[in-house]
N, C-alpha and C positions, 0 to 999 in steps of 0.2 A: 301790138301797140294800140293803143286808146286813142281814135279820133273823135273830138266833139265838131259837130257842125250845128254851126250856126245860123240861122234862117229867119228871115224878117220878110215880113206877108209885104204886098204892095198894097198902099193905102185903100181903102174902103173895096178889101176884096175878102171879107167875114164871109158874103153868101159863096163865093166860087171853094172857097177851106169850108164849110160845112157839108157840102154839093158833094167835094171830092174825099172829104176825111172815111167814110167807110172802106177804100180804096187803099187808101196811108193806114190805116189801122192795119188792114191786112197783109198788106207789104210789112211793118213792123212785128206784128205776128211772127211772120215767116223768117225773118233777121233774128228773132227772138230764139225760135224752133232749131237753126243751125247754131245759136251760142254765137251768133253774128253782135248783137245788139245787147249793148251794159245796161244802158237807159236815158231814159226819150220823156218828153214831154213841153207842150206848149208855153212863149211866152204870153203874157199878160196886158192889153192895158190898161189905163186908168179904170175904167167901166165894167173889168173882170170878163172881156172877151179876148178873146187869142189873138195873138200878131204877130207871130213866129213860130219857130219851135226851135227845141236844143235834145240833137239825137244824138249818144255818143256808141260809138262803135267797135270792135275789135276789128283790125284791118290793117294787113302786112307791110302795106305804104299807103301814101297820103294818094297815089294814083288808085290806089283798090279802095280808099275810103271816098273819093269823088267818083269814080262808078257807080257806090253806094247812095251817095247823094243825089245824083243826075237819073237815079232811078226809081226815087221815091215820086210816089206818081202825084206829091204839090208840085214838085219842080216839073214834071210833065206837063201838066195843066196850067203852066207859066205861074202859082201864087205866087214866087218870090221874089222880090225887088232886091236882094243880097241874099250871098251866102257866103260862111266861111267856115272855110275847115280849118282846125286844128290840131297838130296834135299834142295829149293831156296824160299828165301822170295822176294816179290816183294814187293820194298818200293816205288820208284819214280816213277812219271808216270806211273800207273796205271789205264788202260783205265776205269775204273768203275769210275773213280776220277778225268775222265777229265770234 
């Protein structure tokens, strides 16, 4: 099953998520490498800088997809002021489908 999690930065913390994103890349990497990781990428705000991210996941329960999240090393490094997991059906465009 498909978890997206969803992750919002704690206000004016750009430089500790630029600091630590070589880290998070590589951890997503490696999610990527086992067929762990559907797709990931930062939110936005007004000013075109990041203030979240939304990483979605293959993950057998909603307890293996919060492992997944509690270990991505923003959440190590405390960036985020929320998180939420969910889990998502992918109906449209579905790249196995294209």
């Amino acid at each position: 099953m498909i978890f997206v999690i969803l992750c919002r930065d704690k206000p004016d913390h750009l430089d500790l998520r630029m600091e630590v994103r070589p880290k998070h890349v590589a951890y997503l990497d490696t999610l990527n490498a086992e067929g762990t990781l559907r797709f990931a990428g930062p939110f936005l705000d007004e000013a075109g800088k990041p203030c979240g991210s939304m990483v979605a996941v293959e993950a057998a329960s909603r307890s293996d997809a919060e492992a997944l999240a509690k270990a991505d090393p923003y959440a190590d490094a405390g960036l985020f002021e929320s998180v939420d997991i969910r889990p998502w059906n992918w109906v449209f465009n579905k790249p196995e489908n294209a």
